[in-house]
C-alpha positions in Angstrom: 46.3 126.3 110.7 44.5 124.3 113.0 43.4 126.2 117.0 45.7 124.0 118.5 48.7 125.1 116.1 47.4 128.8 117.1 47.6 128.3 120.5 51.2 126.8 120.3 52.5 130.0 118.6 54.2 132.4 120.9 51.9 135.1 122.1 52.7 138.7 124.0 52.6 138.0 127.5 50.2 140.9 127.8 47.4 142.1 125.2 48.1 144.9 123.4 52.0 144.3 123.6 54.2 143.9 120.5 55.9 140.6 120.3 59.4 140.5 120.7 61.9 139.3 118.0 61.9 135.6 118.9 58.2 135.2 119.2 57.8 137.0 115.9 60.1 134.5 114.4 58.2 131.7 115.7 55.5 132.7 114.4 56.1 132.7 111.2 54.1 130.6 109.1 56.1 130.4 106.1 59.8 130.2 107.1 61.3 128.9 103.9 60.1 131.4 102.1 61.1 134.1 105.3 64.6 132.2 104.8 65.1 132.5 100.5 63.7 136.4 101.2 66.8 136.6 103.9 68.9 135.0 101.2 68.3 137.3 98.5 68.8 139.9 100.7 71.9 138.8 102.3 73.0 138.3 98.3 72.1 142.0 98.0 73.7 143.6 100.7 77.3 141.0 99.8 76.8 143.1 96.2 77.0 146.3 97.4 79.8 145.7 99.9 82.1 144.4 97.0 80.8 147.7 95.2 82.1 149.8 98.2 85.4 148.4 98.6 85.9 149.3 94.8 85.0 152.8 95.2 87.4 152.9 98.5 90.1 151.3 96.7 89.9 153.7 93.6 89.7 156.5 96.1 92.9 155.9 98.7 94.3 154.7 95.6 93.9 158.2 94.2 94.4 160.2 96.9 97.9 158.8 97.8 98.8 159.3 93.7 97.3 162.9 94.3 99.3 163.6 97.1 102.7 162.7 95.4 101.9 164.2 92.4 101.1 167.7 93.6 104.5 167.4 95.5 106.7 166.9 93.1 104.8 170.0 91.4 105.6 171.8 94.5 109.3 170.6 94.3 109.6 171.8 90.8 108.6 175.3 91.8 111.6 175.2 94.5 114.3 172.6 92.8 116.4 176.2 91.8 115.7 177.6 95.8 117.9 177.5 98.8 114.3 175.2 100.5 114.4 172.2 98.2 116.3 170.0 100.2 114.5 171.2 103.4 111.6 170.6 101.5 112.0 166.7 100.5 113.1 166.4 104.0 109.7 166.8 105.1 107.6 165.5 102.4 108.9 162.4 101.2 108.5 161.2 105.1 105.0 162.5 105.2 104.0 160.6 101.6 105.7 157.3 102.5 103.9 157.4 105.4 100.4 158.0 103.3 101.6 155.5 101.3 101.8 152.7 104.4 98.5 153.6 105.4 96.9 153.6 102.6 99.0 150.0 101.4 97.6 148.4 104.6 93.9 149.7 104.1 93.8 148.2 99.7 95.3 145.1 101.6 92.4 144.8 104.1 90.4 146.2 101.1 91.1 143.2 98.8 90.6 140.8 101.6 87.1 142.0 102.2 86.2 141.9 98.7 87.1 138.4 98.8 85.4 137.4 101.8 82.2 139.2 100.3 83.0 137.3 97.2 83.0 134.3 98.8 80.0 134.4 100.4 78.3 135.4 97.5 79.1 131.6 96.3 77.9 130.4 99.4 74.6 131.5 98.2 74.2 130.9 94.5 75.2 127.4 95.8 71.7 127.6 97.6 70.2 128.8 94.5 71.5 125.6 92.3 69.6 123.4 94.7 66.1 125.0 94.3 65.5 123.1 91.0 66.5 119.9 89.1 69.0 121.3 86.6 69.5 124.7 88.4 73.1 124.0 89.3 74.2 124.8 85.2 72.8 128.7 85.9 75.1 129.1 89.2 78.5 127.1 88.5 80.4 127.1 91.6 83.8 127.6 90.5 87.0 125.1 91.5 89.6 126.1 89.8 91.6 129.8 89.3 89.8 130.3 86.1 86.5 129.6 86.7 83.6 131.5 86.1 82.4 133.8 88.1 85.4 133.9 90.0 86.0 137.3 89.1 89.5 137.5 91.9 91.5 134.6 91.0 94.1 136.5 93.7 92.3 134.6 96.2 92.7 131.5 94.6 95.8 130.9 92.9 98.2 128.9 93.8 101.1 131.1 92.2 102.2 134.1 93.9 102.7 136.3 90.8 99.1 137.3 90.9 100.0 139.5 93.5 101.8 142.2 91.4 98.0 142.9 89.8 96.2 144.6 92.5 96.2 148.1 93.0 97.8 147.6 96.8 100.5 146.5 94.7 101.0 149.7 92.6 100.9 152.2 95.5 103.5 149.6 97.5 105.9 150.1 94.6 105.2 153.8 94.0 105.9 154.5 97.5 109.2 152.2 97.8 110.4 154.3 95.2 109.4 157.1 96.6 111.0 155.5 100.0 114.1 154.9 98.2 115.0 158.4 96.6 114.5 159.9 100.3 117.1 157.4 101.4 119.1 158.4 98.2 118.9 161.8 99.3 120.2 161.6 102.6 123.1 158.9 101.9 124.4 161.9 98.9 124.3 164.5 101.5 126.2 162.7 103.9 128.9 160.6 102.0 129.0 163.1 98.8 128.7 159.9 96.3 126.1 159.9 94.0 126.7 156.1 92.4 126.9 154.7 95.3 124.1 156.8 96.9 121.7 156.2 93.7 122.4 151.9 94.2 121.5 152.0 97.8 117.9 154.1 97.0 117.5 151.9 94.6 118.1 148.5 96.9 115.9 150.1 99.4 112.8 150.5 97.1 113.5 146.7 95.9 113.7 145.3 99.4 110.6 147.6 100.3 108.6 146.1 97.2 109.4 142.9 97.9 108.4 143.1 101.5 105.3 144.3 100.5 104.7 141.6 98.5 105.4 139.0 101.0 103.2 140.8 103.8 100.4 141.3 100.9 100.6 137.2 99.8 100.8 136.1 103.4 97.7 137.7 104.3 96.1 136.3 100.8 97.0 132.8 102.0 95.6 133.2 105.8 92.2 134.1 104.3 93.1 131.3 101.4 93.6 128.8 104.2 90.7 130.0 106.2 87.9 130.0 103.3 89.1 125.9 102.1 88.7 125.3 106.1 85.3 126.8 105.9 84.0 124.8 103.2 85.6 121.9 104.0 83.6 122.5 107.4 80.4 122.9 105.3 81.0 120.0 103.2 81.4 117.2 106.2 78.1 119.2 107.8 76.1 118.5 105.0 
């Protein structure tokens, strides 16, 4: 580095005094490999935020299955008492309610996953470029089945891979569970039980399939919004 080159840098405006941020960026005299050490990191980081949303996932995923389990254990224990009826009158409300909540949160679950997924391509698609050759050690996938694709969900162009995430499962648990409360109330008012049993079981298939509409429309917004993002990145570059 030459004195002129020194001088250029960005100094503290009074000796003694730290830089500040900006002036310690300019300052840097070996930004590529400042920016490859950012990369890795940023590749880290993406890692163990798809590792999180697993754990979360397995967790609300458990805890709504918990919850409905140890009811209907509690029901057993009162399903020859005067307080069964009173008691899925207040339960089943309280667990499909769980069950929304926790729906919505694996639904924003899976989309972060994705997102984090995506921009761990982003940057093994830096990595193929550091070498002649490099690109057959990171393959960029383009297709639903490519490797290291690992959530063709956020690719395909069918909708049926919706029924395999675990927002899925808790969906149909709950419109089932959604449908036997309105099963309940419909035989305590009209004193039918074939009639009462059909519409509990419409309401848990309408349920599911709204689920699944909501779940796939929110897997094609971030579909749409990831090809506009590399599209953008392929006409920058």
């Amino acid at each position: 580095m030459t004195d002129e080159e020194a001088r250029a840098r960005p100094q503290p405006s009074t000796p003694g005094e730290l830089p500040t941020a900006d002036q310690a960026i300019e300052a840097l005299s070996d930004r590529a490999g400042a920016f490859y050490s950012a990369l890795m990191n940023e590749h880290f980081v993406l890692e163990s935020a798809r590792g999180i949303t697993v754990s979360e996932a397995s967790s609300r995923a458990a805890l709504y299955l918990t919850t409905l389990s140890s009811s209907l254990v509690a029901f057993g224990f009162l399903a020859q008492t005067d307080f069964a009826l009173g008691f899925l009158m207040v339960v089943i409300p309280v667990i499909f309610l769980l069950g929304i909540f926790s729906y919505e949160r694996l639904v924003e679950i899976s989309l972060e996953d994705i997102a984090a997924l995506e921009g761990i391509q982003r940057i093994r698609a830096v990595y193929a470029t550091t070498l002649p050759g490099a690109e057959k050690y990171f393959p960029r996938p383009t297709g639903p089945h490519g490797p290291n694709e690992m959530l063709p969900i956020g690719r395909r162009a069918s909708w049926v891979g919706v029924f395999f995430t675990t927002s899925t499962v808790i969906a149909v648990v709950n419109s089932m569970v959604a449908g036997a409360g309105v099963a309940i109330v419909v035989v305590q008012a009209s004193s039918q039980p074939t009639p009462s049993i059909l519409i509990g079981l419409g309401t848990a298939a309408l349920l599911a399939v709204l689920h699944g509409l909501y779940q796939e429309f929110r897997y094609w917004s971030l579909r749409r919004f990831v090809q506009e993002s590399r599209q953008g990145d392929q006409s920058s570059s």
